[in-house]
N, C-alpha and C positions, 0 to 999 in steps of 0.2 A: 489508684490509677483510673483515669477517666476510659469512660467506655466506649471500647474500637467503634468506630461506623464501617457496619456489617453491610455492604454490595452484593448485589448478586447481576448477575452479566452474561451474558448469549451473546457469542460471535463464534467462528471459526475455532478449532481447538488453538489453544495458547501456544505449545509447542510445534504447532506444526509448522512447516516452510512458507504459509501464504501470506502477504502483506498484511494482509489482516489479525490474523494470527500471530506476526513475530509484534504486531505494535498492542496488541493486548498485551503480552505478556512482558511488554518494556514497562506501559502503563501498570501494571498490577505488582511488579516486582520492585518498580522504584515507590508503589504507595505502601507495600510492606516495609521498607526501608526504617521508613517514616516512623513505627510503630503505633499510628494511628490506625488502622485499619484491617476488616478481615476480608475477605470474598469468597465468593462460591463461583464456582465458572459452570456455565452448561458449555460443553464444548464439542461445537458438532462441525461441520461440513466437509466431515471426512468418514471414511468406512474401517471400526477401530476393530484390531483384533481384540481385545480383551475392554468389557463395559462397567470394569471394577469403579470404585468409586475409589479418587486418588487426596492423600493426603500431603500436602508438601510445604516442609519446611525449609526458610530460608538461611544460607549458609550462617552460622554462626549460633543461628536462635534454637532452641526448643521447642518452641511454640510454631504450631501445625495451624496457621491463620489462613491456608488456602485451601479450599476444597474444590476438587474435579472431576464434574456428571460427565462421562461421555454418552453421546447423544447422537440419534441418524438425525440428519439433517441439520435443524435448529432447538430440537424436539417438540413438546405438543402443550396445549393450553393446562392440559388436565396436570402434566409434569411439574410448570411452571406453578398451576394453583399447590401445589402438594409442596414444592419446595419453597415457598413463599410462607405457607400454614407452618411448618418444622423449622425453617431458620430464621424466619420474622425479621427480614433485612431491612434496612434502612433507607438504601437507595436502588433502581434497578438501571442498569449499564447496556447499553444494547449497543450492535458495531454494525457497519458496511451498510449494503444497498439497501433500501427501500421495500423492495421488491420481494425479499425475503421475509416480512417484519406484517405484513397483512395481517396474517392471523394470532398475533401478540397485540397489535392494533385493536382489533374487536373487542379487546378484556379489556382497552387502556383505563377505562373506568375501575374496574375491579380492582387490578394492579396500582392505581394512581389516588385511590381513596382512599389508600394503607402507607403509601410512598410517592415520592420525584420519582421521573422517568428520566434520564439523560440519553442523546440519542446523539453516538460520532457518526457524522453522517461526508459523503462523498455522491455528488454527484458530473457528472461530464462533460456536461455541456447545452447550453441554449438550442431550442426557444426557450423562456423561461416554462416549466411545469408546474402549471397548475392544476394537473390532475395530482400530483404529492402536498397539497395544499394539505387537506384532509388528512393525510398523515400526519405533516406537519405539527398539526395541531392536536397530535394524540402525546405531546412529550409538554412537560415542563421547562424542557431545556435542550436547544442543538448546539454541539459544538462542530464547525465544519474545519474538515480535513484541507481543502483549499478555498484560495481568494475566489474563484468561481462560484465555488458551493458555499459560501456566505455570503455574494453577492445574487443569490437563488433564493435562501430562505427570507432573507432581509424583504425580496420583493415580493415573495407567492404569499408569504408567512409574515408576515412586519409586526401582529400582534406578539408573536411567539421568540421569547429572550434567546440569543444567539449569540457566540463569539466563536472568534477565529483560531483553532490553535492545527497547525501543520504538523507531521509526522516528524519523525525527528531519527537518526541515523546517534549508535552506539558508538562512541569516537575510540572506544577503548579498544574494538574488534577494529571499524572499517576506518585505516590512518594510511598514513603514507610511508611504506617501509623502503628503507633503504636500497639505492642501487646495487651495493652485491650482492643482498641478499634476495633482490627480485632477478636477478642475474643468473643467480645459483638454480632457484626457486623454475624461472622460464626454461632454464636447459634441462632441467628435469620432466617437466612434464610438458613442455613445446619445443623438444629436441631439434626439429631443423625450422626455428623460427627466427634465428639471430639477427638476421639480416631481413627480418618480413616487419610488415604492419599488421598489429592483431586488433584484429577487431570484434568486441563480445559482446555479447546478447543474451541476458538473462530474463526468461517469460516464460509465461506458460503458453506451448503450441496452442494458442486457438484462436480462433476467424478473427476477432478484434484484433490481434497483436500481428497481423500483416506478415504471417514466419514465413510462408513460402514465397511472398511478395519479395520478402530480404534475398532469400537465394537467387530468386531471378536475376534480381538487379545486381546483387554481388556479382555473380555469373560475367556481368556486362563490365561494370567495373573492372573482373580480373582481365579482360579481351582488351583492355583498354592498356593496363600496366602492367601485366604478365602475370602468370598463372603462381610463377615465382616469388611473387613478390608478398603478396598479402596473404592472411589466414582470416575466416571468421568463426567464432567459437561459439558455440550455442548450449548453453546449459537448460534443458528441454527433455520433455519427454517425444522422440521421435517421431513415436503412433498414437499421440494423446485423441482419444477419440470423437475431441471436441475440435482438432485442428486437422492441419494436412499428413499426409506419408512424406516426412521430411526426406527420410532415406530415399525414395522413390523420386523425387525429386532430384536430388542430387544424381542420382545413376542417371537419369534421363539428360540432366545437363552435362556430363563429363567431368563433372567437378568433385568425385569421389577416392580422388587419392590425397588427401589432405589439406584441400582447400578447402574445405567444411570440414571443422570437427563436432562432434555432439558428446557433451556431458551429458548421462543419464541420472547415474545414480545420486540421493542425497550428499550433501558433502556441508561440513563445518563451518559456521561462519568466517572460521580463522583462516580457511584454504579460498573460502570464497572471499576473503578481502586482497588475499597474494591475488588470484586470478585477477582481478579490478585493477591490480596494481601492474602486473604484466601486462596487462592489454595496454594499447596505445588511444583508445577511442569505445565508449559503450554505446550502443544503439537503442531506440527506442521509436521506433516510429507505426503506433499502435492508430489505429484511426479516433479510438476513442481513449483515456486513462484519467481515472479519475484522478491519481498521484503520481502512482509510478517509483516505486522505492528502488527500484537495480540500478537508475541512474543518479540517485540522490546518494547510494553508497558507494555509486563509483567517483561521482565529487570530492565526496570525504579520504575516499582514498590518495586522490590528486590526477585521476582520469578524467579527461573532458569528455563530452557528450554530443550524440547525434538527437535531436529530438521533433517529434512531429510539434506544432505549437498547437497543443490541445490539453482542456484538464489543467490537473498539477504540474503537469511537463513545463507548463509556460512558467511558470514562478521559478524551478530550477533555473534555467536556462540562461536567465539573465537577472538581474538587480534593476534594470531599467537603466543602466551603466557602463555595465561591462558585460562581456558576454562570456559563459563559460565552457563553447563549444560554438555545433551549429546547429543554430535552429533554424527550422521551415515551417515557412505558411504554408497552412492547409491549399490545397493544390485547386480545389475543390471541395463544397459543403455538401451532403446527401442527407435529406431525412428520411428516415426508417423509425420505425415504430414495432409494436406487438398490440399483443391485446392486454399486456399489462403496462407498457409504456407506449403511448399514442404517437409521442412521436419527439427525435432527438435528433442531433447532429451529428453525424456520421463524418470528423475529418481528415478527408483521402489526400495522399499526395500522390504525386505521378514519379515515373522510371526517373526521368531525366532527373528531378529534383536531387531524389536520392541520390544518384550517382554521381552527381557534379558536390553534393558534400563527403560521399568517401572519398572521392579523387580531391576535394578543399584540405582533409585530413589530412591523407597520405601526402599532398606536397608540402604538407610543413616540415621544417627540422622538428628534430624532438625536444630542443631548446624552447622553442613556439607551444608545441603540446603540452610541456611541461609548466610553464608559464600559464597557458589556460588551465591546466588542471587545479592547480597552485591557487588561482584566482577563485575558482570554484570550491576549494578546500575551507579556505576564507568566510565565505558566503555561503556554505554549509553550517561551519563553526558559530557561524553570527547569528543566523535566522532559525537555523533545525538542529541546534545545539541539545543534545538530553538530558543536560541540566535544568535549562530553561523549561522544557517540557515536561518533565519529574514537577515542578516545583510549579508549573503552572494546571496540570490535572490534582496537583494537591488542592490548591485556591479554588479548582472549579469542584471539586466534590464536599469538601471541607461548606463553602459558601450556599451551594444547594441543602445541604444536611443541616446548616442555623438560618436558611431563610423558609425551609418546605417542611424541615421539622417530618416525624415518622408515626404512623399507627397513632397512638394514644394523642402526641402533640404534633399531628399534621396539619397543613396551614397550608393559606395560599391555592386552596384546590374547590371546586364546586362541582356537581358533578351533573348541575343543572343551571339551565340561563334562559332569562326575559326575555321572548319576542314577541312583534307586535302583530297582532293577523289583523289583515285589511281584504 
């Protein structure tokens, strides 16, 4: 038997609920499939009770091909040099922002003498950032998350090989189940919703993802069509300390007897594809998303979509054809910056926008929504299919591993270059 190509990959823990996270471990679990392949995951951006080191085997097999460091943070250079010396990987896998990735950047030498770098990378939104130039060019390889963020590296980065592969939704969880069984499913847990329009929202509470902006404007919405009439569901941590006092919000608006609901606690992908399927409409109207996965699984399920046109949002939204919900122009553009990012697009929409598309929703039949959903379901299947995705993170790690070769027959790399001083 020819020998696994051994990864190893820093992102978010695999298991855990964040976009990030659920698309590693779609990526890692469809290349064990394969029986090509082993990995090591450092798996941080969360606070783990127990820092065991995890062995997991996939259904069926014997063989324990993935191994799992959990780590605060992302962890540290000194981690990375020591597990790089003991498992002598082949390729190294890195995920999400930029921003995070600085001080794996300063080694990219060390690390890149011995191995490829691949780097899934997501970024927001213009001006174009030239200040991630320089990263850029610490990888052998970007694959971008969306048409945005390949039309990023292609300009900042043009020397540095890049292709486009998007996130991809599990068709086998988020589907479209049946009317009795979402019927049975909504009375059970949206008991006096029969006659409402639900409207959900899955994010995490914080300042980008506009949570208390929804409630206001929902607020206005319900003043419009009756207090009766709609529900919006929020699957959210209430008091996330990166976001607003959702609850606190709601009492101050009058809207605390079941016109807002809030999920807290974790819940199943299988409960979470019923709720997508119950709802009538998902919202997403974040100023900034790099992707945005809540509304890509509420597609697949056959829910249309409310979406700000920013990011990944825009590629859901529409085919250039049909549309599979409503989308809105940013209202308004705002740059903001840090002192690690100089400076970005910030895209705001205003009250009215919003509220003239949950009032576009709610006057449709469910004939209409269903139709849109329908159409979206389509155009999920087509473009973010996880077959397609499985079988194209094969081709890309497969094809870096016989063209950058590892340690003994590494190729393709220099770790020094000719300039001219004038």
């Amino acid at each position: 038997m020819d020998k696994k190509i051994k990864i190893l990959t820093i992102s978010d823990h695999p298991f855990s609920p964040s976009g990030v996270g659920t698309q590693t471990r779609y990526i890692i679990e469809g290349m064990l499939k394969t029986g090509k392949y082993q990995f090591i995951s450092i798996a941080g951006a969360m606070k783990h009770a127990d820092y065991t080191v995890q062995k997991i085997k996939m259904p069926g097999s014997e063989e324990d091909n993935w191994t799992i460091h959990p780590v605060d943070g992302y962890g540290t250079q000194d981690f990375v040099r020591s597990l790089i010396r003991i498992e002598r990987p082949d390729i190294m896998w890195i995920m999400t922002d930029p921003r995070f990735w600085d001080w794996l950047w300063h080694i990219d030498q060390e690390i890149r003498s011995l191995m490829p770098l691949i780097y899934y990378h997501v970024w927001d939104n213009t001006p174009y950032p030239e200040f991630n130039k320089k990263f850029y060019e610490s990888n052998d390889l970007i694959v971008a998350i969306s048409k945005v963020t390949d039309d990023i590296i292609k300009t900042v980065a043009p020397a540095i090989e890049s292709t486009y592969l998007p996130h991809a939704v599990d068709a086998s969880v988020f589907k479209k189940h049946s009317e009795e069984d979402i019927k049975v499913f909504r009375n059970e847990y949206f008991p006096d919703s029969e006659e409402k329009v639900l409207f959900f929202w899955n994010n995490r509470n914080a300042r980008r993802k506009q949570s208390g902006s929804l409630i206001f404007w929902f607020k206005e919405f319900l003043d419009i069509v009756g207090k009766d009439k709609a529900k919006l569901i929020m699957h959210t941590e209430i008091k996330d300390q990166h976001g607003q006092d959702l609850e606190e919000i709601i009492n101050y608006l009058g809207i605390n007897n079941g016109e807002v609901l809030f999920s807290e606690k974790k819940i199943a992908p299988e409960i979470l594809a019923k709720i997508y399927n119950a709802a009538d409409c998902t919202i997403n109207i974040s100023d900034a998303e790099g992707f945005g996965l809540a509304t890509l699984e509420s597609l697949a399920c056959g829910t249309p979509i409310i979406v700000n046109m920013t990011g990944g949002l825009q590629e859901q939204i529409t085919d250039g054809e049909n549309w599979f919900g409503v989308g809105l122009e940013p209202t308004s553009k705002a740059i903001i910056g840090s002192q690690d990012i100089p400076w970005i697009y910030e895209d705001r929409l205003s009250r009215e926008v919003v509220v003239d598309a949950l009032l576009k929703i709610y006057n449709m039949s469910p004939e209409e929504r269903s139709k849109l959903g329908d159409l979206g379901t389509k155009h999920v299947m087509k473009n973010y299919n996880f077959e397609n995705y499985v079988k194209r993170w094969d081709e890309i790690f497969t094809q870096a591993h016989n063209k950058h070769g590892s340690w003994q027959n590494r190729k393709n790399y220099k770790a020094w270059s000719f300039s001219e001083v004038t």
